[in-house]
N, C-alpha and C positions, 0 to 999 in steps of 0.2 A: 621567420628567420631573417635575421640581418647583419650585417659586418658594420663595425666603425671605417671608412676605408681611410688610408691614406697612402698619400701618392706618394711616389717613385721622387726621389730626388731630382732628375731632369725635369720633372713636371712641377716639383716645386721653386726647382732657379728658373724656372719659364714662368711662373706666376709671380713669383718674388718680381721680376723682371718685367714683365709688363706693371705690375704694381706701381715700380718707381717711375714708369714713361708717364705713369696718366699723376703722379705726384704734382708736378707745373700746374695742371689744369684745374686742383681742386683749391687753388687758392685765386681763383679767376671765377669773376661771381657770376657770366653769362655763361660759361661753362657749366656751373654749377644750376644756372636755373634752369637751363635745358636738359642739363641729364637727371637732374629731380623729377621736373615737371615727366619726363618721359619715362622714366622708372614709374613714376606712378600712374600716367597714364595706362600701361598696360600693365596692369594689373588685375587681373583673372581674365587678362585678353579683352578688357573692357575697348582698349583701341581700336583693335580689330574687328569688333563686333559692331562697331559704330560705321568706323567703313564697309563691314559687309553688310549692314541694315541700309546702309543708304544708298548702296548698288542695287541693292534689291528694289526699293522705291522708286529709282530717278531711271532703272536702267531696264526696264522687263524681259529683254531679252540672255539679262547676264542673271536672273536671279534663281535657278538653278544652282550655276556657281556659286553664288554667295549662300544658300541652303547649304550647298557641299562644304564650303570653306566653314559656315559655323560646330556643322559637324563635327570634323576632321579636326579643328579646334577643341571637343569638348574631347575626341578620342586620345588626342596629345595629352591634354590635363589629365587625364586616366593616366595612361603608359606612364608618364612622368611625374608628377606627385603624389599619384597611390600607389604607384609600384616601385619604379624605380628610385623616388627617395628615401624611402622605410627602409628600401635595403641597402645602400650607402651609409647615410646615416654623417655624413661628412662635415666637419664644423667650417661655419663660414670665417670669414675673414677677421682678422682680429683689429683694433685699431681704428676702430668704429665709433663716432662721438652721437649719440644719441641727442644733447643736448645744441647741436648745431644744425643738424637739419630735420624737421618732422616728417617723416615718411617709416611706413609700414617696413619695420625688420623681421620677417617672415622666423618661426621658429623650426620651419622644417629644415632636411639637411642642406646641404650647399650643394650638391651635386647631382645631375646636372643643373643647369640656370632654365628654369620652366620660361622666362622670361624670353631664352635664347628661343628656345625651340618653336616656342609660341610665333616669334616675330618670324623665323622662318619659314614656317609654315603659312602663315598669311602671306608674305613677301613670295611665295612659290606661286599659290594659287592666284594672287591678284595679279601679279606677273600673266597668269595663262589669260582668267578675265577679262583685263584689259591692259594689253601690253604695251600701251604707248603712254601708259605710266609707271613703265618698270625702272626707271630711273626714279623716281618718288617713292615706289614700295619697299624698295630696297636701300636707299639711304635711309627711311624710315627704319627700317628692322635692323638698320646695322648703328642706328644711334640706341636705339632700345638695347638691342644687346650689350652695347657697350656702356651703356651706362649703369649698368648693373656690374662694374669693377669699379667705374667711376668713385660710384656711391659705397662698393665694397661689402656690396652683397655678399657678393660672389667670384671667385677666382677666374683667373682666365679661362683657366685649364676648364671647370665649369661651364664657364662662357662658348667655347670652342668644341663641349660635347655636344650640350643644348642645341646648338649648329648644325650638330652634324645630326641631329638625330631630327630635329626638324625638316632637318631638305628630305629626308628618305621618306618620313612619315607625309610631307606634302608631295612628293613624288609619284608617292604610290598612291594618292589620290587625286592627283591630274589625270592618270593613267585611263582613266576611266572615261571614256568618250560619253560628252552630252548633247544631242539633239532633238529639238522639237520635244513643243510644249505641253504636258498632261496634267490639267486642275485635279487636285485633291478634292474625293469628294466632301462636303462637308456637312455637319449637322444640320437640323431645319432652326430656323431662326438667325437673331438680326447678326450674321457673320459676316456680311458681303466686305465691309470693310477691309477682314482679310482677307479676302479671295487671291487679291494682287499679291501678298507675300506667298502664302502656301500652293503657287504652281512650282511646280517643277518640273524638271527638266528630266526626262529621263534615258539612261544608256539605251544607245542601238548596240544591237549584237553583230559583231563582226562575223563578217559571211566565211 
């Protein structure tokens, strides 16, 4: 079961409305090649998985976290484009030149921006990881997001659920306390390579 949705009139002069703000920006070509380039970087969260593959490698103490955050990534892609876009069903933006910039125009609905949610949710958990790059993880996730109105993907209003449904879903998996180290047991044979990625971390039980 699914609805065509469409939005409430306030929600449509809010998207009309950031529409025209980001208007200046698309006729400014480093504008343009940043929020391409970064639209497309994260795409199926391929960004995010790059940074949490290489916390994992460079960082042995945080690579729990980065197991939890690819997770919790792939449960976002769940909740959000198998469920909740089938049942919106919301048409994206109109006024879209295919012939000016080559990048992947997604056919599912526009509602919410998986892109949002996604960058949330990594910008949550890299934030807990390692917090003295939360200024980095979080201008990262807020160009990502926004560039997917940029590009006109996606509506704000879009943009601004993806948001909100990202902090909750990264939220509720910071929530989860990690300490001290436990290897996964592994198969016999030549596996030792991974050994270093498949530890993890696992919850202590609060007393």
């Amino acid at each position: 079961m699914s609805f065509r949705l469409r939005a409430p009139e306030l929600v449509r002069r809010f998207d009309h409305s950031v529409d025209r703000a980001f208007e200046p920006l698309r006729s400014n070509a480093v504008a343009n090649r940043v929020a391409y380039l970064a639209s497309e970087s994260a795409d199926h969260s391929k960004l995010w998985h790059a940074i949490g593959f290489t916390m994992a490698v460079t960082r042995p103490d945080r690579r729990g976290r980065a197991v939890r955050m690819a997770i919790t990534l792939g449960i976002e892609s769940i909740l959000v484009n198998a469920i909740l876009k089938p049942l919106t069903r919301r048409e994206r933006p109109a006024n879209w030149h295919v012939d000016q910039h080559q990048v992947r125009r997604p056919k599912t609905s526009s509602f919410p921006s998986g892109h949002a949610s996604s960058a949330v949710v990594a910008a949550t958990l890299l934030h807990d990881a390692m917090p003295r790059g939360r200024f980095v993880w979080w201008s990262m996730a807020v160009v990502v997001a926004t560039s997917r109105i940029h590009t006109r993907m996606h509506h704000a209003s879009d943009v601004v659920a993806g948001a909100v449904i990202g902090r909750f879903i990264g939220l509720q998996a910071r929530s989860a306390p990690l300490s001290g180290h436990t290897p996964i047991p592994l198969p016999a044979g030549n596996v030792s390579g991974w050994r270093f990625f498949l530890t993890i971390e696992q919850p202590v039980a609060r007393p």
